[in-house]
N, C-alpha and C positions, 0 to 999 in steps of 0.2 A: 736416368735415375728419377722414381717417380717422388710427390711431393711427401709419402706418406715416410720414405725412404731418408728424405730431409729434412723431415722434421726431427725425427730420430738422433740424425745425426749432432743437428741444431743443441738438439733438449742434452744429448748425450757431453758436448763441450762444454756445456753450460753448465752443469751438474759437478764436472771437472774443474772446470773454473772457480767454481764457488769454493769448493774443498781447498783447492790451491792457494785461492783468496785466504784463506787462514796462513796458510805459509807465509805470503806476502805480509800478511800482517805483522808477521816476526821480523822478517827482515827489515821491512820497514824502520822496526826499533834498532836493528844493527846496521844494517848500510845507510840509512838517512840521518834517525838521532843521534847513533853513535859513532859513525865510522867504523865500525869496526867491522873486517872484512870477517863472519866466523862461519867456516866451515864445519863445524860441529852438523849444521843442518841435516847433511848429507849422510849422516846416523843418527839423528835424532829423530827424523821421519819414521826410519823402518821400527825404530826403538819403539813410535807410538805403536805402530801396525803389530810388532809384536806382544806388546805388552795386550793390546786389546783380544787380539786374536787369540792367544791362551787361556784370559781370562773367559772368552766369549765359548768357548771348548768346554772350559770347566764349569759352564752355568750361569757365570755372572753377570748380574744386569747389564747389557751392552751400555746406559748410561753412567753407570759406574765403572765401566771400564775405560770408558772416552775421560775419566777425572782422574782416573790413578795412570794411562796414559800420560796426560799432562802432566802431573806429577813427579813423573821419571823424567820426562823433557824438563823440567825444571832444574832436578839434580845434574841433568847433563850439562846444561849450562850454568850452575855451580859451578860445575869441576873444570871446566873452561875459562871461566874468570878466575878461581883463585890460583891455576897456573897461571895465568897474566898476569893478573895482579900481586898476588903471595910469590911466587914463583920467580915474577918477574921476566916471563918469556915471553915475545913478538905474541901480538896479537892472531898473524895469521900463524904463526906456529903451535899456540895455545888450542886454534879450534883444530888443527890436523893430529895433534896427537890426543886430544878427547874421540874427535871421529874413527881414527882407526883402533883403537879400544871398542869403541863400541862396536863396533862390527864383529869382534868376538863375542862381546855380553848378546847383544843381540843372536847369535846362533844361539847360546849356553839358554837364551828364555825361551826361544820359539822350540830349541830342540833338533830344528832340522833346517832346513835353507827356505824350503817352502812349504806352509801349513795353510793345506784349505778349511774351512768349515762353512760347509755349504749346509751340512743339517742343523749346525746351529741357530738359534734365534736372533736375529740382531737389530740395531734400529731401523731397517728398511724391508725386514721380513719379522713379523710378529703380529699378536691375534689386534691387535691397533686398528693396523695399516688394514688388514681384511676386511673389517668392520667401517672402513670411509666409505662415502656415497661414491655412486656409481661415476660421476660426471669428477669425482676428486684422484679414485682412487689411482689413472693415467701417470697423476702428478704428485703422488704421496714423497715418491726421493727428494723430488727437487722441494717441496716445501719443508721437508724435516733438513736438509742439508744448507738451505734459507734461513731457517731456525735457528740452527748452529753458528753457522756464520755473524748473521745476526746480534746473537746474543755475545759473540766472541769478540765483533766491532764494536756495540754497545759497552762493555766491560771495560775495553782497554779505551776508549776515548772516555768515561768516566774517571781512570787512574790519572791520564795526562793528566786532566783536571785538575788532580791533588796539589799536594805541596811534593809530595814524594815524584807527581808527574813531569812537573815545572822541574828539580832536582836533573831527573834524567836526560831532558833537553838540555838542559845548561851543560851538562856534563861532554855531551857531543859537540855542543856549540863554544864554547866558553868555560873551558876544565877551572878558570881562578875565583870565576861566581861560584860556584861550590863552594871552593875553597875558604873564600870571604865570607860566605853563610856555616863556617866551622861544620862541616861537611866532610865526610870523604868520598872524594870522586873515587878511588877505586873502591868503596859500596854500593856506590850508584851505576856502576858498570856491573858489578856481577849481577843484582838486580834484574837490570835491564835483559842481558842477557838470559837471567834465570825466565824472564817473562814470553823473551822471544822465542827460546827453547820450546817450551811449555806450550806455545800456540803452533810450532811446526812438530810437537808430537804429536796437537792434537788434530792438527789436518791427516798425518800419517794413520791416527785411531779412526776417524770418519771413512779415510782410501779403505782400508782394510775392512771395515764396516761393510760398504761400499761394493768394492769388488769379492767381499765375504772370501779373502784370502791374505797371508802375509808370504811376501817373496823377500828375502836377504839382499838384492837388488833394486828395492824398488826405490831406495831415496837416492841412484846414479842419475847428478844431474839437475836435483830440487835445487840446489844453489841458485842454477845459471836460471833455471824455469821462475823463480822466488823474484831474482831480481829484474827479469825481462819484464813479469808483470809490476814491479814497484816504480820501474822505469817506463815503462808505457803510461801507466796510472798517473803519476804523479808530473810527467810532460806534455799529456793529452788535454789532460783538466789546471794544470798551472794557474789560467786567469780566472778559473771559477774560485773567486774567492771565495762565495759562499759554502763549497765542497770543502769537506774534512780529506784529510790524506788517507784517514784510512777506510773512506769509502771511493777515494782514489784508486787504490792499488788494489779491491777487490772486482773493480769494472775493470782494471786491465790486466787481471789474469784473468777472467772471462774473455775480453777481446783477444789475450794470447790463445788461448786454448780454441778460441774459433779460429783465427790465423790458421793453425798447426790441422785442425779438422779440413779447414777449405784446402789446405794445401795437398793433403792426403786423399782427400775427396777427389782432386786435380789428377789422379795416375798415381801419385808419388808409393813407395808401398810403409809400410812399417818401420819395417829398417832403414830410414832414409829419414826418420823422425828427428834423428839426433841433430842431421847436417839440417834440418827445416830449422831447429831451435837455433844452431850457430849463426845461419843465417839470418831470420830473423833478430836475434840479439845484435849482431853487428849493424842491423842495417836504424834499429831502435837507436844504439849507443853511437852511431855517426848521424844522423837527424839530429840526436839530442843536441850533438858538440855544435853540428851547421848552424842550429838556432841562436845558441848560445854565444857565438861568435857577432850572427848578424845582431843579437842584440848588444854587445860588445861597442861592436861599430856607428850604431846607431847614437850611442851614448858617449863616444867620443864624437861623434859629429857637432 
């Protein structure tokens, strides 16, 4: 394999990564702030892809599709919380029955299982990107997908910030400080959820941008991929204090998605993608316990 062959391959995980890094971002707010395990993800993604993908068919601004996107991921994680909360159903029973609803809504928008639009316009093909300089133009995806990201980490480390930010931690951490601050913890979980939702649409509107296609399959699996990188991210960088989490968990779906390249890279072929991920995830979420343990011990010592 020559070098020009890996760099490609390099640029091409990295690109992945970064997109995914949005996902991570969500979960973040549900498997770290909240606990709460929600499968919603796992049609919330395709929901972004097709939401974008139609709109991007029909003419409109690919960046106005990446926000009304999000927007639907929002509702979806509405409709997830008030069956928890209103409803009163299991957390993980709440995100499986939004998930498989969606995956109907999601056909009823796209139309069909797979919609390409390759002659569409979209953020990584339009008269922009043709007009950068010459020495830029190699790198136009990875800095508009930069951008995204970006501006998506910036956003949400600005809300924690709030009063409304502090709210949704405590909620995860401490459900009775709410409570004591005449709050309601189940508004601060739907919330939350509506936020996480809303960033794993909008990684799903970027994929589809992206690969300038939407498949009814394509969110099989953002869960485990969402949490492998929040779990790498946020066990790799642990003692960098100075490190925000959620520029944590976007460098380790970066280092997942190169994992997952080197390994394929190694023989492995495609279809063998799935067992790299399971594997990988176990061998993340046994490291993390080993450590966790020796620190354990050290502190009863």
């Amino acid at each position: 394999m020559d070098f020009a062959a890996v760099i490609d391959i390099v640029m091409g995980a990295v690109e992945q990564g970064l997109i995914y890094g949005i996902l991570a971002l969500g979960l973040l707010i549900t498997y770290r702030i909240l606990d709460f395990p929600d499968l919603t993800v796992d049609s919330s993604f395709p929901l972004g892809a097709a939401i974008t993908a139609v709109l991007t068919v029909n003419g409109v601004n690919p960046l106005l599709s990446l926000l009304c996107a999000a927007a639907a991921g929002a509702l979806a994680g509405l409709v997830t919380g008030l069956i928890h909360v209103r409803c009163h159903v299991l957390d993980l029973l709440s995100g499986i029955i939004t998930m498989t609803g969606l995956y109907s809504i999601n056909l009823r928008i796209a139309g069909r299982a797979n919609l390409p639009f390759f002659a569409s316009a979209t953020l990584f093909k339009n008269p922009l990107t043709k007009s950068l300089p010459d020495w830029l133009a190699p790198y136009s995806t990875l800095v508009i997908i930069l951008l995204i990201v970006l501006a998506a980490k910036l956003l949400l480390d600005a809300y924690l910030r709030t009063k409304a930010g502090f709210l949704l931690r405590a909620a995860g951490d401490n459900a009775s400080v709410v409570t004591t601050l005449a709050r309601d913890v189940g508004s601060v979980k739907i919330v939350g959820l509506m936020i996480a939702n809303a960033l794993v649409a909008l990684a799903g509107a970027v994929m589809a941008q992206h690969q300038r296609t939407f498949d009814i399959s394509m969110g099989t699996g953002t869960m485990v991929t969402g949490l492998a990188s929040v779990i790498i991210g946020t066990n790799l960088f642990k003692s960098a204090g100075w490190m925000k989490s959620t520029t944590m968990v976007i460098i380790g779906s970066v280092l997942y998605k190169l994992c997952v390249s080197a390994a394929i890279s190694c023989g492995l072929e495609a279809q063998d993608m799935k067992l790299v991920t399971a594997v990988l995830f176990l061998l993340i979420l046994v490291a993390a316990q080993t450590q966790f343990k020796r620190k354990k011990v050290r502190i009863h010592a």
